[in-house]
Structure formats: C-alpha cells, structure tokens
C-alpha positions as CSV (number, residue, x, y, z in Angstrom):
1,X,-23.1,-6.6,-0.6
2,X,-19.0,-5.8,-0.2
3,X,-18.0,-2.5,-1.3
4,X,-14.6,-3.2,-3.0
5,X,-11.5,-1.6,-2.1
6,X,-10.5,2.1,-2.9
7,X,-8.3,2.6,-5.5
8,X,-5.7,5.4,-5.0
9,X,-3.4,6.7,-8.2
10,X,-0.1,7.4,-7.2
11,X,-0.6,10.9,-8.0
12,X,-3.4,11.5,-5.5
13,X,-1.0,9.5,-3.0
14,X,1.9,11.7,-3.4
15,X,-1.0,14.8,-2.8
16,X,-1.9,13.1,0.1
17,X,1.7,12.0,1.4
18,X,2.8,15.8,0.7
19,X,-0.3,17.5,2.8
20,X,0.8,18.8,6.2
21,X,-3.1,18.8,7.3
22,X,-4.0,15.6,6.7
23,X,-3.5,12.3,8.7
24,X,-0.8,10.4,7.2
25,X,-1.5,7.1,6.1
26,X,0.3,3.5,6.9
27,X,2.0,2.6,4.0
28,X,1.9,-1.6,3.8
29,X,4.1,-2.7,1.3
30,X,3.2,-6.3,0.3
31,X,6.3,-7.4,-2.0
32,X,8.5,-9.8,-1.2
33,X,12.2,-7.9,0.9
34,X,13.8,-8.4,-2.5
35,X,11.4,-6.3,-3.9
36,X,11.2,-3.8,-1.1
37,X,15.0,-3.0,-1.6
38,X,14.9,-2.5,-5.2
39,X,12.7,1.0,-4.3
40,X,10.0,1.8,-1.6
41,X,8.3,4.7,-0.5
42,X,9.6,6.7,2.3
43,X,8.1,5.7,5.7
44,X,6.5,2.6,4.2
45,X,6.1,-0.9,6.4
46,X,6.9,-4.1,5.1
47,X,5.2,-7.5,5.5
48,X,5.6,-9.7,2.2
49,X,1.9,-10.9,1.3
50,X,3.2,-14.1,2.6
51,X,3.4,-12.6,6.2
52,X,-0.1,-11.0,5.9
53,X,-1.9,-13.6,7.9
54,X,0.4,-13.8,11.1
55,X,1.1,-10.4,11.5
56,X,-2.4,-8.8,10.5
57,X,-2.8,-8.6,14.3
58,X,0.1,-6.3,14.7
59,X,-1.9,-3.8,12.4
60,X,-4.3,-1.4,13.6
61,X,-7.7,-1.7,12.3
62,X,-8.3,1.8,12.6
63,X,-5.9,3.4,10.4
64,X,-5.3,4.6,7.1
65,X,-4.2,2.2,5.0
66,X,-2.4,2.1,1.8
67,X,-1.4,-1.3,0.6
68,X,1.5,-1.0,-2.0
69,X,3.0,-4.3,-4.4
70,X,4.3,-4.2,-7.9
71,X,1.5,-3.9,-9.9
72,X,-1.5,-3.4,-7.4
73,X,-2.3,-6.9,-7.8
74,X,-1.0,-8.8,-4.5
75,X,-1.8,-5.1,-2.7
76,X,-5.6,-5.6,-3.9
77,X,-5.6,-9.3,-2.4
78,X,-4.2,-8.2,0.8
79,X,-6.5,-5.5,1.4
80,X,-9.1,-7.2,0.7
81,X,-7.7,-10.3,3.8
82,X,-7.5,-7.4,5.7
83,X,-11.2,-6.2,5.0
84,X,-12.2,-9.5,5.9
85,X,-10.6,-8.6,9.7
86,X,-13.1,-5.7,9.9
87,X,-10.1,-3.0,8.4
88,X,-12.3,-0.4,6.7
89,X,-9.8,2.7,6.2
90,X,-8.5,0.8,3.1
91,X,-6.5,1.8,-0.1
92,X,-4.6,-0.2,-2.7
93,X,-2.5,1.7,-4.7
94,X,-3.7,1.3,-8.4
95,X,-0.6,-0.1,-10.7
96,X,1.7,-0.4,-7.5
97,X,5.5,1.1,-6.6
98,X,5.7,0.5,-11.1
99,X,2.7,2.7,-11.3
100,X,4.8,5.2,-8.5
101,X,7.9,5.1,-10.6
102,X,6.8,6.0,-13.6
103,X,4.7,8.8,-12.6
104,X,5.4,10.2,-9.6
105,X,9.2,9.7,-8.8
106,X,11.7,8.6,-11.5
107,X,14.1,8.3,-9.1
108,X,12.6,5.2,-7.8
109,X,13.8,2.0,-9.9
110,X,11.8,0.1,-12.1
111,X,12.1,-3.8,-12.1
C-alpha cells in the first residue's frame, strides 16, 4: 500500500528553512500567480497546480520538496501527481501559506 504524503506545520518548516546544517528544501508553490503575489515564502518556485503536469519534468525527483497552496489542499493533490512520477522526498505544508501567516510570519498577508 501508498504511504501518504508527509505533513509539515509551518512551524517545523520555518525550523527547517532557518537551519544552516540542513539541506534546504524546494519550495513549490501551487497557487494560482494571483495568489503567489499576494505573499510567498522567500526562495519559493512557482507553478500554479494547473502547470503541474507539463512542467513536472523540469523538477528533480531527488529533492526535497515542500509543496505550498492556500490551505494545503491543492499542495496535497500535487504532491501526491508528483508521487505518482516516482518523487519520494515529499512534503505538503499542512494548512498552506494561511497556515504560514498566521503562525509563523504576520507579515505575510492573509487572503
């Protein structure tokens, strides 16, 4: 059977983001550009969910991956496309950029 997709809190991302010693992970950020301009995490890629499928193959398989969306919803979807491409270093950020905003930088909008 599937394992399901990691769940990462925004919390233990911004630990993770903030730790010199560890790899850094992709950032995929799956909302739509209207979205993406309203906030984003610093560093962070993005391909609207809509984009997913024609430019999964510009994605390496091997890396860290945290997909991001509002809510975690469309991030959770995506990651698990990507699973289904053989990506295995796979996050979703649990309750999204909202979840980010609310508890980990205030500075980032909320929509």
């Amino acid at each position: 059977m599937s394992q399901p997709i990691a769940q990462i809190s925004a919390a233990d991302l911004s630990d993770w983001l903030g730790s010199p010693d560890k790899q850094q992970p992709l950032l995929l950020d799956v909302r739509e550009n209207w979205e993406f301009e309203i906030c984003k995490l610093p560093g962070s890629l993005s391909i609207p969910m809509g984009e997913i499928m024609d430019r999964a193959k510009t994605l390496d398989p091997e890396t860290e991956l945290v997909c991001i969306c509002h809510h975690g919803i469309r991030s959770q979807q995506v990651a698990l496309y990507l699973k289904s491409l053989g990506f295995s270093r796979l996050y979703n950020l649990r309750g999204g950029i909202h979840d980010w905003s609310c508890t980990v930088d205030p500075s980032c909008p909320t929509y």
